[in-house]
N, C-alpha and C positions, 0 to 999 in steps of 0.2 A: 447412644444414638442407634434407631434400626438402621437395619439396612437399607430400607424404603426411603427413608429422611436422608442418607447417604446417599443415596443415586439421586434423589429429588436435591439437595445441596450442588450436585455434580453437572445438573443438567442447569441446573439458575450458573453456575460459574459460567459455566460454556456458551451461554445465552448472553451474560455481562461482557466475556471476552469478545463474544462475535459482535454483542454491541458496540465495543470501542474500535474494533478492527474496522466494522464496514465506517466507523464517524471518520478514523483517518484516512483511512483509504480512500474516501468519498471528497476531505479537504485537499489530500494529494491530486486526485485527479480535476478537482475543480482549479487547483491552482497551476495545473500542465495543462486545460485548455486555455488558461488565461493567459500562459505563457507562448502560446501555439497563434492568437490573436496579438498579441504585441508583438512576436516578428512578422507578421502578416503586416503589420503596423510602423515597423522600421524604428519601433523601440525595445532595442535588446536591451539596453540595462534594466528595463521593468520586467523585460522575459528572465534576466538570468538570479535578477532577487526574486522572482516567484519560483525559477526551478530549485536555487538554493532554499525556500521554503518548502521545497517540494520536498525535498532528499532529507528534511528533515523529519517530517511524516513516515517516509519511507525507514529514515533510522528508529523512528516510534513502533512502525509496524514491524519491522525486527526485533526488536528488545523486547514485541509481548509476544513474538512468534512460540515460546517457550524455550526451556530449556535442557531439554529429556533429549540428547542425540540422540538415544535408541528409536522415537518414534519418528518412520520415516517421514511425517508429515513435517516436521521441527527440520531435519534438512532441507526438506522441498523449498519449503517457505526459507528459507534463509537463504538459499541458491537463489531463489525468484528475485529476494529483495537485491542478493547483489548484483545480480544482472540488472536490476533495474537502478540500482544507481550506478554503476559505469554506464549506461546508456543514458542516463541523466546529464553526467559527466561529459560524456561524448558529445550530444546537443547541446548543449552552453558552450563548450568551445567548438562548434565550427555555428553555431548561431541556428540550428535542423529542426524543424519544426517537425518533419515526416520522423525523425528521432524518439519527439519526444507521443507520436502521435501511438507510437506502437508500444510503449510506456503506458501510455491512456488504457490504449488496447487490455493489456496485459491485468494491471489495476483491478478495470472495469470486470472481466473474466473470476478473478477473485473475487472482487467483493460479491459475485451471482452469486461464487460458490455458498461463499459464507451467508447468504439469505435464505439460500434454500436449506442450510443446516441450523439456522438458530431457531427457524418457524418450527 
């Protein structure tokens, strides 16, 4: 293989990965506003199975975060994700929709990034 077909291989993987990064991150945060509407709604047990579907996403978005500690971007993103499921954690047990709104926040921030780097 050249070199050329190397980088060109490198650069479709990172396109694939940014592909599935921003599909979950976009179902997480679809399913933390839909959690943000059902306690608005006075139905927590539908908010706290869509948060529990949420932390699922978010354990997806970890597991492809990589796995190379030496790059600092692989801790970044792994601190991010668990900040953002104990804040997930935290909102389901006191019922906090301003909780899960900065979750949103945060998500949404990410997935920018990852658009503006797979284009």
């Amino acid at each position: 293989m050249t070199k050329s077909n190397d980088n060109f291989e490198k650069a479709q993987d990172s396109r694939t990965e940014g592909s599935l990064f921003m599909l979950l991150c976009s179902k997480a945060v679809e399913l933390l506003e839909q959690a943000v509407r059902d306690f608005q709604a006075d139905d927590s047990d539908s908010a706290c199975r869509n948060i529990e579907n949420a932390q699922n996403f978010v354990d997806e978005l970890n597991a492809t975060a990589g796995t190379d500690p030496s790059y600092e971007i692989v801790h970044n993103l792994r601190d991010s994700y668990s900040i953002a499921k104990k804040y997930l954690a935290q909102a389901k047990a006191e019922h906090n929709p301003s909780i899960l709104r900065e979750v949103i926040t945060m998500l949404k921030e990410l997935n920018q990034c990852w658009q503006m780097f797979v284009r």
